[in-house]
N, C-alpha and C positions, 0 to 999 in steps of 0.2 A: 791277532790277525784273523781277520773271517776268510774261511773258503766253502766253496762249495763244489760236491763233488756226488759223480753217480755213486749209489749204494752196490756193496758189492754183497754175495750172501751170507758172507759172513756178519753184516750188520743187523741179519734178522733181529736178533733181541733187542739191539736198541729200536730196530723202527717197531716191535710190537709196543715197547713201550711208549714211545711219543705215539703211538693209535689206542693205547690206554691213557694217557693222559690227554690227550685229546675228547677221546669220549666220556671223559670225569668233566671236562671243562663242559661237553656240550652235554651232562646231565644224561649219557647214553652208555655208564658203564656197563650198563646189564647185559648190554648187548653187542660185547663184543667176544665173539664167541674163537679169535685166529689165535694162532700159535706160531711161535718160532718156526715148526715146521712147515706147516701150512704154508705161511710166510715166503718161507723157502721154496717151495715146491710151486707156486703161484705167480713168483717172479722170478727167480731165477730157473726155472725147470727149462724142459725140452720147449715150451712155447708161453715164454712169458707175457702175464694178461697187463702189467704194467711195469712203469720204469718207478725207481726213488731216488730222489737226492736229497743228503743229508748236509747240513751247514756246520759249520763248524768252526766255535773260537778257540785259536791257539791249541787247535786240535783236541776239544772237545765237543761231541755233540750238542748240538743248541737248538736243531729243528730241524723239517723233514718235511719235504714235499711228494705226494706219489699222484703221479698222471699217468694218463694213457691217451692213445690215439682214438680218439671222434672223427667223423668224417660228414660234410655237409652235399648233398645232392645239390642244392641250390649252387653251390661255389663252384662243385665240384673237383674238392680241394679236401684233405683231412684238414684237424684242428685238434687243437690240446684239451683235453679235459682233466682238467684239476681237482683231483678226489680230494685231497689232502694238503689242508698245509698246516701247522704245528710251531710254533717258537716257543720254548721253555719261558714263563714268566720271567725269572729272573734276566734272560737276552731279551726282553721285550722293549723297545723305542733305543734299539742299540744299530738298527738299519738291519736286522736279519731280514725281516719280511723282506724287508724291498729289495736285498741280493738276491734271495730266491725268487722272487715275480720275475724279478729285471732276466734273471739265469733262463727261464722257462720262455719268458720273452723271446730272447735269446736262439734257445732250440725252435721254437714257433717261426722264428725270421731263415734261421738257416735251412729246417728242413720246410720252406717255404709252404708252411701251412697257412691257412686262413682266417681261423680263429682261435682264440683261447677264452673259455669258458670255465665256470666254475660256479657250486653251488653256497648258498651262507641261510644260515641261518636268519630271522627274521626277527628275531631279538639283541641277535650280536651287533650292540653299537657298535665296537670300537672294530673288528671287522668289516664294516658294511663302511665307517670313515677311513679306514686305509683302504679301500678299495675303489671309494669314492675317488681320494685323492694320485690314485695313480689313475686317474680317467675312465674309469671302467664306469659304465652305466646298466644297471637293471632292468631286465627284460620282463616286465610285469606283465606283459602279455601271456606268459607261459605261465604252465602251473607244473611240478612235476609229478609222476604217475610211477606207481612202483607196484610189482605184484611179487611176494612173496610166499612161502610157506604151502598153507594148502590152495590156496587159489591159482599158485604158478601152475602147482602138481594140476588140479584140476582142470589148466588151460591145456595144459600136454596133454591132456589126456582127450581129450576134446578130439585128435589130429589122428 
């Protein structure tokens, strides 16, 4: 039986590990630098930066989606942004994916947000067709922009 359910903080180690085996699949283990506590301390602390749900067959972890709240000035409505989504190889073409979109969906319709968005990578066929096939379409107009490291420091410092 599949369910899905918020993470609570005691799931830290398993969701480090589905965001280690995530970034083995996307070829980005080097850089993942979180920890259990971290983890912890990031989502569930005094002001959590995001939500996680984990899936689960017959009450074992199978995959893990983490988002948070986006917000669009155009709509002027927040929206879901989808950092994460994870299915263990073995539950793969078992309909995990699609409970967890369908679940986030879901929160998107109830806490009447506007959009749900999410990034992929641009090699992942088989991500870029199950995303296809639940109607989503890519927004090639955008690129995205990220400032890290010493450049961030160097922008702060700017101010």
């Amino acid at each position: 039986m599949l369910a899905i359910r918020a993470a609570r903080a005691t799931d830290c180690a398993t969701i480090l590990g589905f965001i280690r085996d995530l970034a083995t699949y996307e070829k980005l283990a080097h850089e993942v630098v979180a920890t259990a506590d971290t983890l912890r301390a990031t989502l569930f602390g005094d002001r959590p930066a995001a939500e996680v749900v984990i899936a689960e067959q017959d009450g074992a972890p199978v995959g893990f989606a983490l988002f948070f709240t986006s917000y669009s000035t155009f709509l002027a409505q927040p929206g879901l942004y989808l950092e994460d989504l994870f299915v263990q190889p073995a539950a793969r073409g078992q309909g995990v994916g699609l409970a967890v979109m369908a679940h986030l969906a879901k929160i998107c319709v109830e806490r009447n947000y506007g959009r749900f968005e999410w990034s992929v990578l641009d090699w992942n066929a088989p991500a870029l067709r199950f995303y296809a096939a639940l109607g989503a379409r890519p927004q090639a107009e955008w690129t995205v922009q990220r400032l890290t490291g010493e450049p961030l420091a160097q922008l702060a410092a700017r101010r």
